[in-house]
C-alpha positions as CSV (number, residue, x, y, z in Angstrom):
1,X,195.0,-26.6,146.4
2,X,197.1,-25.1,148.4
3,X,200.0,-22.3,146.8
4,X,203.1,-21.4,148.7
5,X,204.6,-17.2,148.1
6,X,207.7,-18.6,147.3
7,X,206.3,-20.8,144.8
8,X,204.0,-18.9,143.3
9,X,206.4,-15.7,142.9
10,X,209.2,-18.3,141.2
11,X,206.7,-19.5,138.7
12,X,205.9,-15.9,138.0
13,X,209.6,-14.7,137.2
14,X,209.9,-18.0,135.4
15,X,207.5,-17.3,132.7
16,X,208.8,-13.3,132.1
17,X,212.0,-14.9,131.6
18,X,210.6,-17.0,129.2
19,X,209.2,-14.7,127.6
20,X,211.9,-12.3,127.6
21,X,213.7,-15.3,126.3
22,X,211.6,-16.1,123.4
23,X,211.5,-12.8,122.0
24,X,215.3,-12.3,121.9
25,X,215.6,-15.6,119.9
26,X,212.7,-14.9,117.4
27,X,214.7,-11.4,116.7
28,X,212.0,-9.3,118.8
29,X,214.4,-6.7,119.5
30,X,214.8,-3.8,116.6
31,X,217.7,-2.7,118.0
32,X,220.7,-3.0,120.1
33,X,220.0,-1.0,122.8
34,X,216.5,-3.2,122.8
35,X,218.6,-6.4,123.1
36,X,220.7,-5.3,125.4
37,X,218.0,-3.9,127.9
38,X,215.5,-7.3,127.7
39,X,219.5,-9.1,128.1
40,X,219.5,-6.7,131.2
41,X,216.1,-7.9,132.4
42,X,216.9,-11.8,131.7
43,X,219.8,-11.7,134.0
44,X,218.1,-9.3,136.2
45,X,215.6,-11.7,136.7
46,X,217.7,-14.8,136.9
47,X,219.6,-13.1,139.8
48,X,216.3,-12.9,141.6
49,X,214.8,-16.3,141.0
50,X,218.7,-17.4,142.6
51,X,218.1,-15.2,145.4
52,X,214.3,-16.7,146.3
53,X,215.8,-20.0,146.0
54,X,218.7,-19.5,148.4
55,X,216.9,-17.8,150.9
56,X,214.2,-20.6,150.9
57,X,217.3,-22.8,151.2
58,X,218.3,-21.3,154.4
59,X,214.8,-20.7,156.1
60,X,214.4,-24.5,155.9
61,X,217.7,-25.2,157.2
62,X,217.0,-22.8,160.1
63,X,214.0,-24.8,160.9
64,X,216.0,-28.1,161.8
């Protein structure tokens, strides 16, 4: 079976940000500061995951 980086390192970030979003809705966070810094990492991590996709995006396209 063969795993590509790319691939691998998306289904990575993918599950912390589930996780990350699973314990803000069960109430995981005892206080606002908390919240705010695993909201922090979410979107932290969201942004990366966007930025893995687009630059995947554009080495394919630059193999054409």
């Amino acid at each position: 079976m063969e795993h590509n980086f790319d691939g691998v390192l998306l289904a990575e970030l993918q599950d912390r940000m589930d996780m990350l979003g699973r314990a803000i809705v069960q109430g995981n966070c005892p206080t606002i500061e908390e919240y705010r810094y695993m909201c922090g990492q979410l979107r932290g991590l969201e942004a990366a995951c966007g930025l893995i996709e687009d630059l995947k995006k554009r080495l394919e396209n630059s193999d054409d």
